[in-house]
NUNU-717007 format. One record per residue (C-alpha): residue number from 1; residue in three letters; x, y, z negated. Coordinates in steps of 0.5 Angstrom, whole numbers, plus 2048, in hexadecimal, padded with zeros to 3 digits. Last residue first. Layout:
// residues N
NODE|n|res|x|y|z
NODE|NUM|ALA|X|Y|Z
...
This chain:
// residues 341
NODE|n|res|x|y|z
NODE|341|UNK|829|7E4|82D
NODE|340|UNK|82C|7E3|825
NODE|339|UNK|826|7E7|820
NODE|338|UNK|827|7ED|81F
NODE|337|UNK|823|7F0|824
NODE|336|UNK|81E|7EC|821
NODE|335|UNK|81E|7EF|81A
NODE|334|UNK|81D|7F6|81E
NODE|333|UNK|817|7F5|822
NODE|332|UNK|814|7F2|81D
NODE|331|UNK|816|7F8|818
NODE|330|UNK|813|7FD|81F
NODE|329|UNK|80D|7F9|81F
NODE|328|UNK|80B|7F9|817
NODE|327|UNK|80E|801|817
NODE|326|UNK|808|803|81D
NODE|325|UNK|805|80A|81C
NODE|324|UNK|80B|80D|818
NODE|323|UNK|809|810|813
NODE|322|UNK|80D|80D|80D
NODE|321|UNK|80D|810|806
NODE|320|UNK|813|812|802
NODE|319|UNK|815|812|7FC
NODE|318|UNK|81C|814|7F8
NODE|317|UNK|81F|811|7F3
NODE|316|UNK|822|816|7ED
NODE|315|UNK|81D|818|7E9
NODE|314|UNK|81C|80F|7E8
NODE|313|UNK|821|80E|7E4
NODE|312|UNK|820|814|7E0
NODE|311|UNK|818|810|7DF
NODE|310|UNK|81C|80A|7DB
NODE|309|UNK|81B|80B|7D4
NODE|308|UNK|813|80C|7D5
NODE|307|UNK|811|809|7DC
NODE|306|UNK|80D|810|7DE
NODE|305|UNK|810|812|7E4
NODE|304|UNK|80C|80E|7EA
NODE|303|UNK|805|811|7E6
NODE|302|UNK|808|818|7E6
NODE|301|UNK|80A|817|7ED
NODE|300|UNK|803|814|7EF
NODE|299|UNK|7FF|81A|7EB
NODE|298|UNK|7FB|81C|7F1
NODE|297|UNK|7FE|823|7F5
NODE|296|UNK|802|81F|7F9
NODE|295|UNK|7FD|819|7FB
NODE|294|UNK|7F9|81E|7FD
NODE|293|UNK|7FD|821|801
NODE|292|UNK|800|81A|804
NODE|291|UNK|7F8|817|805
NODE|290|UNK|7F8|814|80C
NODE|289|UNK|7FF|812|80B
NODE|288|UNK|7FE|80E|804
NODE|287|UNK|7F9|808|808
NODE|286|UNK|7FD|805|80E
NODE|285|UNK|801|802|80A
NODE|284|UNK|809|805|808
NODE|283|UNK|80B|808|801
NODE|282|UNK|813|809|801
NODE|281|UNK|817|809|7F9
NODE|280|UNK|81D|80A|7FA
NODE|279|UNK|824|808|7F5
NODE|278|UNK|820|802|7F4
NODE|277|UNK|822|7FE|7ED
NODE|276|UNK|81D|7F9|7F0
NODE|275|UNK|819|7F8|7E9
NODE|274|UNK|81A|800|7E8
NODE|273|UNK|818|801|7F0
NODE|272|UNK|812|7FD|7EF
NODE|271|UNK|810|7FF|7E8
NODE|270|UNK|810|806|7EB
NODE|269|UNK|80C|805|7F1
NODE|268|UNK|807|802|7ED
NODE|267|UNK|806|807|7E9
NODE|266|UNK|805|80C|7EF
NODE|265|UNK|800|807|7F2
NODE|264|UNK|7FC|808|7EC
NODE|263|UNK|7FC|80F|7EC
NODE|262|UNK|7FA|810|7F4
NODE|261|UNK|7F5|80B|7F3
NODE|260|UNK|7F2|80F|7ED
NODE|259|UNK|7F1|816|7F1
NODE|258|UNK|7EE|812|7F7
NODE|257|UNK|7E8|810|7F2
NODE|256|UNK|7E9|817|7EF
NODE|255|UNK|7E8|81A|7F6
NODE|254|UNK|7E2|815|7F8
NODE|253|UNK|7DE|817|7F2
NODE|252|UNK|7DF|81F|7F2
NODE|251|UNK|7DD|81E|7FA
NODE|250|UNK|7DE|826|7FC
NODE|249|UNK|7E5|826|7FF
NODE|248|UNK|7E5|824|806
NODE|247|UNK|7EB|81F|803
NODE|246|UNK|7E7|81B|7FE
NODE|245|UNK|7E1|81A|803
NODE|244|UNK|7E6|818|808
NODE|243|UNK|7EB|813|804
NODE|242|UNK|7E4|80F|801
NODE|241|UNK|7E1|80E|808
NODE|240|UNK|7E7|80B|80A
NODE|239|UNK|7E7|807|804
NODE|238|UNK|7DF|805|806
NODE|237|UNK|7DA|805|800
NODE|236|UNK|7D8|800|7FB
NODE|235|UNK|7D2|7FF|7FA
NODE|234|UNK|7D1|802|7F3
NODE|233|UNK|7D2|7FB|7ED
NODE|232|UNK|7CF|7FC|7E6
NODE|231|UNK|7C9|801|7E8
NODE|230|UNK|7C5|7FB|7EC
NODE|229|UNK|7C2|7FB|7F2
NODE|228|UNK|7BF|7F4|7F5
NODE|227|UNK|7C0|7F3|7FD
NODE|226|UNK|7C5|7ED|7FB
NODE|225|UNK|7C5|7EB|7F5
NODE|224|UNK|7C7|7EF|7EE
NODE|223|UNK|7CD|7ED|7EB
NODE|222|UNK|7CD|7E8|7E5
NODE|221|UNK|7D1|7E2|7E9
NODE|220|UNK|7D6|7E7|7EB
NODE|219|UNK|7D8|7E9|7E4
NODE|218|UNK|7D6|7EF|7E1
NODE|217|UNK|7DC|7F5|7E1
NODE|216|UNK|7D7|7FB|7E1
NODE|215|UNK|7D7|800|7E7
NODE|214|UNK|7D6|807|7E6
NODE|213|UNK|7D9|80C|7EB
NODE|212|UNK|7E0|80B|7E9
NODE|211|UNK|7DF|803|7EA
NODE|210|UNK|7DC|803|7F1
NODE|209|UNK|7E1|807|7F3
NODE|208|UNK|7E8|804|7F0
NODE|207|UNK|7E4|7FE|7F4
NODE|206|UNK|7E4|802|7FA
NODE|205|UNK|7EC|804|7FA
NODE|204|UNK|7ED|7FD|7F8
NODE|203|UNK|7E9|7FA|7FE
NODE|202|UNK|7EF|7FE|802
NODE|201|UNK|7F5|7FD|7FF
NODE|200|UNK|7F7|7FF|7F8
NODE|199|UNK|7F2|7FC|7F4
NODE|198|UNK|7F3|7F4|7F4
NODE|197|UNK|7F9|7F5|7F7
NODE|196|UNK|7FC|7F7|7F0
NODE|195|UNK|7F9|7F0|7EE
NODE|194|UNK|7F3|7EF|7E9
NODE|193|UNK|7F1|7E8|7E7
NODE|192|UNK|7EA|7E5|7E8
NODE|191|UNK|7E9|7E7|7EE
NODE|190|UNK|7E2|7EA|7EC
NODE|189|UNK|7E2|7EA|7E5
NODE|188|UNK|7EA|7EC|7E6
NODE|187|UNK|7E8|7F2|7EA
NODE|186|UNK|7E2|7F6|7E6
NODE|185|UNK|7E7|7F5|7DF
NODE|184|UNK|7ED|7F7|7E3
NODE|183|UNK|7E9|7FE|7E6
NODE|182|UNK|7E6|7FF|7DE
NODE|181|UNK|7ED|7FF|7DC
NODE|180|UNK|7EF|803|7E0
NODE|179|UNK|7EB|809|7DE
NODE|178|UNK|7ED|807|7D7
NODE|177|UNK|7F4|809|7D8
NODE|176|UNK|7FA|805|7D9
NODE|175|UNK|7F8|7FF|7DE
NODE|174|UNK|7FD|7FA|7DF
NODE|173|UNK|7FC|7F6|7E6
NODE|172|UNK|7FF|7F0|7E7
NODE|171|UNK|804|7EE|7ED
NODE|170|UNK|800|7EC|7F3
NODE|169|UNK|804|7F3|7F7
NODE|168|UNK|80A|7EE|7F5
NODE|167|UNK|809|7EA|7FB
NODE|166|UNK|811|7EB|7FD
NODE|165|UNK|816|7EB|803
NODE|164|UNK|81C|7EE|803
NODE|163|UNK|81F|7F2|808
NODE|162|UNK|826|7F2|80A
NODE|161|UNK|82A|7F9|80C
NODE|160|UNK|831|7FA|80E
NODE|159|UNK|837|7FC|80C
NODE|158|UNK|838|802|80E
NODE|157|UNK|831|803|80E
NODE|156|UNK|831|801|807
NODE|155|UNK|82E|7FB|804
NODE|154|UNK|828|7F8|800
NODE|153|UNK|820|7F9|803
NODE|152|UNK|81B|7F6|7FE
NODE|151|UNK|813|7F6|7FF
NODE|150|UNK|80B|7F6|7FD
NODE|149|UNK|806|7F5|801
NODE|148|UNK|7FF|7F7|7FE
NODE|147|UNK|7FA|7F4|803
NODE|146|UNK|7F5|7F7|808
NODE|145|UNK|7F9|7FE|807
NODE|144|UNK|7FD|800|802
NODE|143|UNK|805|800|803
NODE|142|UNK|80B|7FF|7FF
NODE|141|UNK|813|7FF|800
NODE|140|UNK|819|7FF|7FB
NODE|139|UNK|81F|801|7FE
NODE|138|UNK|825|7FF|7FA
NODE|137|UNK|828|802|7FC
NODE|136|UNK|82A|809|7FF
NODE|135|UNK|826|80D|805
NODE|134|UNK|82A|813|807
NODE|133|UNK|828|81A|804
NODE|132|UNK|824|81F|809
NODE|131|UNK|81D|81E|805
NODE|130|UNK|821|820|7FE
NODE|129|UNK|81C|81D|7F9
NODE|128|UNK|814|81B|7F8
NODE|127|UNK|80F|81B|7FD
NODE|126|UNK|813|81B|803
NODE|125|UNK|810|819|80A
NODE|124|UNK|814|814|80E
NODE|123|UNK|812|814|815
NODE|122|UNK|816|81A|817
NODE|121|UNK|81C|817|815
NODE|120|UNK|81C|811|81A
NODE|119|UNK|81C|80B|817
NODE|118|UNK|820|806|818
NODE|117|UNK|821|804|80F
NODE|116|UNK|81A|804|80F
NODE|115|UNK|819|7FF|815
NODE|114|UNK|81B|7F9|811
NODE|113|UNK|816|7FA|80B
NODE|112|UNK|811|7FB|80F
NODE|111|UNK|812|7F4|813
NODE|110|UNK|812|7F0|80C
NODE|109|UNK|80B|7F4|80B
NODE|108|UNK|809|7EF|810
NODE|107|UNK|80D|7EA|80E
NODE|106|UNK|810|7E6|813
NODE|105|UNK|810|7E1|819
NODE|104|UNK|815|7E1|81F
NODE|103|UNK|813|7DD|825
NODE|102|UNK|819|7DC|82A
NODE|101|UNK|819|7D8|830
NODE|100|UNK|811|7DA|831
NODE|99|UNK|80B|7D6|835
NODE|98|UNK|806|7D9|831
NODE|97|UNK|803|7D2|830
NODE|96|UNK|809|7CF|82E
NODE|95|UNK|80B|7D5|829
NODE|94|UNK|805|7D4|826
NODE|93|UNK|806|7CD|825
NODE|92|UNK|80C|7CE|821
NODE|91|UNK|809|7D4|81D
NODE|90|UNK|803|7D0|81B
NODE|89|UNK|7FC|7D4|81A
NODE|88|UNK|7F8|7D7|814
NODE|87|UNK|7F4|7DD|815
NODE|86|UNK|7EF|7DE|810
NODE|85|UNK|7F1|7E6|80E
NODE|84|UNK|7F3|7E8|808
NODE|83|UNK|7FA|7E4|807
NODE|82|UNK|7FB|7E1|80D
NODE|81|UNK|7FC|7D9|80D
NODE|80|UNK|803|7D7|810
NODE|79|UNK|805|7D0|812
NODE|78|UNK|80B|7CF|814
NODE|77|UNK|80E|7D1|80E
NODE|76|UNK|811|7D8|80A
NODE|75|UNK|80C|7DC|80D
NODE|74|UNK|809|7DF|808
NODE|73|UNK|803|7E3|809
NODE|72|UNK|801|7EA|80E
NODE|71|UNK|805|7E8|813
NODE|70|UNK|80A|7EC|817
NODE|69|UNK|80B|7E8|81E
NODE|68|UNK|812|7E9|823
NODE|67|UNK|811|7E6|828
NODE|66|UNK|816|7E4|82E
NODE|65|UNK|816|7E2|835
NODE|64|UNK|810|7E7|837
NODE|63|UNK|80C|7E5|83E
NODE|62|UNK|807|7EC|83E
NODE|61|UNK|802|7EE|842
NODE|60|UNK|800|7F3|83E
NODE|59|UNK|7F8|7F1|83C
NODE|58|UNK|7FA|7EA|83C
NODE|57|UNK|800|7EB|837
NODE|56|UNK|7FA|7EE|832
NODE|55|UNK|7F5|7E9|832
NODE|54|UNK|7FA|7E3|832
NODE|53|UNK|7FD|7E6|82B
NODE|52|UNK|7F5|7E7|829
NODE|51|UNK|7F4|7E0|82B
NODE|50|UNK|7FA|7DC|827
NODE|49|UNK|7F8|7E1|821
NODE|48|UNK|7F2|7DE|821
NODE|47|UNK|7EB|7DE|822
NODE|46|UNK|7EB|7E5|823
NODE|45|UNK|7E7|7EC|823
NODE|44|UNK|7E7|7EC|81C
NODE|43|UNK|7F0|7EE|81D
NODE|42|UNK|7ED|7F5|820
NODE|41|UNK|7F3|7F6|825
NODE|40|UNK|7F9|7FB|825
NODE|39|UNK|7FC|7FB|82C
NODE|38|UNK|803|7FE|82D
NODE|37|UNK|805|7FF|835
NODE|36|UNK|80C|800|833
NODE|35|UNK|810|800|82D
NODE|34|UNK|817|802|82D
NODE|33|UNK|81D|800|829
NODE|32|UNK|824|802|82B
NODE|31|UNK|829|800|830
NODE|30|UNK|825|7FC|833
NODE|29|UNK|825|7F5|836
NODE|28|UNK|820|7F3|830
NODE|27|UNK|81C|7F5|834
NODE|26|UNK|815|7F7|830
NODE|25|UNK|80D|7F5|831
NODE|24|UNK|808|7F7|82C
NODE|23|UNK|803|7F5|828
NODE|22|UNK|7FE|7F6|822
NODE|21|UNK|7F9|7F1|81F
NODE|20|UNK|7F6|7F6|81A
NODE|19|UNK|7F0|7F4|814
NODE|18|UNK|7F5|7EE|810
NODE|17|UNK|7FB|7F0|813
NODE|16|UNK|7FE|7EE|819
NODE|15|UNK|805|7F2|81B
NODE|14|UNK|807|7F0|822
NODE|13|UNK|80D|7F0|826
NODE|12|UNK|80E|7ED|82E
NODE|11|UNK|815|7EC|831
NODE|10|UNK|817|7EF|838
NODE|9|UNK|81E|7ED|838
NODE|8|UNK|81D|7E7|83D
NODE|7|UNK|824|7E2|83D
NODE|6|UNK|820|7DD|838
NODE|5|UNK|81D|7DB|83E
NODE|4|UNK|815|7DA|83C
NODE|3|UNK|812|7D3|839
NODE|2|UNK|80D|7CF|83C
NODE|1|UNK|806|7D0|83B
């Protein structure tokens, strides 16, 4: 395919992630960011990346110039492997086959990061702090969803933002009471190690489950077979599942099983902001927002407080949570206006 006038403003963007291939078109030409025609497609649905990226322009007729692509993986090389989903594929080749001037690849948490310091307002809800007080960074960013994604945004708005990229939702997880012990002795004999990814996500949210509803910590090779039932490991039920029972109210298992994420992930948070020296503190993913009353009422403030000597530090940073439906399109959109056209 050969490759499109670099003078075309109409730019692709896409935030692919382990479950979701999400995409939209922007002119770059604009004086602002604008999402058009925002298509959100089953990742399972497609071979590769190449033909969900296809399968898209097709159904908008499109000839975009430039890309912008959120990846949920590395992209340091030319070869790039997704971390949660089996895709692998060589930028420069992709780049050939979708006939584009410009392909820019980023992580797709990297793309949340950029598009915090662009939101409007209205799509940051304060868990923590003055909600009407201007961003400062260090901004640490992170967010539940298929994965952990963990990152960093330095700088100011008069000076500009940069986000940087991390893998720091694979950092180890440190239980601090014997509920969580339990949970990281059923993960490590599974995985042989326990990340803060392995729980705050979506499978963690089910494992959490399993456990706090009588789960034991036996290796894989001692588990029943298929078919077979067995008090040591319940079926695991679905995240989604799990959020609804513990929102409806009567589900005293589900409710606990959310009420542990929500601590968990509020100690993360405050080891992420101490390590990064965050003056704020913004949670994104897919997950949180469906559970932001909730998530108040839970220990989770407690939790990102209780670092000892350092919790004064932390009273002082506040949280917000990103409820804008699309941050990875709107950050990819954000890097590549920022590209040289």
């Amino acid at each position: 395919m050969p490759a499109r006038t670099s003078g075309n403003s109409l730019a692709l963007v896409g935030d692919i992630g382990g479950t979701h291939a999400r995409f939209a078109l922007t002119h770059l030409a604009s004086p602002r960011v604008e999402l058009q025609h925002v298509q959100s497609l089953c990742s399972a649905d497609f071979a590769s990346m190449q033909h969900a990226v296809e399968h898209y322009l097709a159904s908008t007729a499109a000839s975009p110039a430039r890309a912008a692509l959120a990846v949920a993986g590395p992209v340091g090389n030319d070869e790039i492997r997704l971390t949660n989903r089996a895709w692998s594929f060589s930028r420069s080749e992709l780049q050939a086959r979708l006939g584009l001037h410009e392909l820019l690849l980023i992580n797709d948490f990297g793309a949340v990061a950029r598009a915090v310091p662009v939101l409007e307002r209205e799509h940051l809800a304060t868990l923590h702090g003055d909600s009407a007080a201007p961003l400062r960074g260090p901004i640490t960013v992170l967010g539940p969803g298929t994965g952990l994604g963990v990152a960093l945004v330095v700088g100011s708005h008069e000076r500009g933002w940069h986000a940087v990229e991390t893998e720091g939702g694979h950092a180890s997880f440190a239980p601090i009471c014997d509920e969580e012990r339990a949970i990281a002795a059923w993960l490590t004999a599974h995985h042989g190690r326990t990340s803060n990814e392995r729980l705050l996500c979506g499978n963690g949210l089910s494992d959490i489950d399993a456990v706090l509803r009588g789960a034991s910590a036996t290796l894989p090779s001692e588990l029943p077979s298929p078919g077979e039932t067995s008090l040591l490991r319940p079926a695991l039920r679905e995240p989604a599942e799990i959020v609804a029972a513990a929102l409806e109210g009567h589900d005293d298992a589900s409710r606990r099983t959310l009420a542990r994420f929500c601590a968990v992930l509020g100690s993360v948070a405050g080891d992420c902001a101490l390590m990064h020296g965050a003056r704020t503190v913004v949670i994104a993913g897919a997950i949180v927002p469906r559970f932001l009353p909730f998530l108040r009422s839970s220990t989770f403030s407690e939790r990102f407080l209780a670092k000892g000597r350092m919790a004064t530090l932390l009273e002082s940073v506040p949280i917000h949570v990103v409820t804008h439906p699309n941050p990875g399109l709107l950050g990819a959109a954000t890097a590549l206006r920022a590209t040289k056209l």
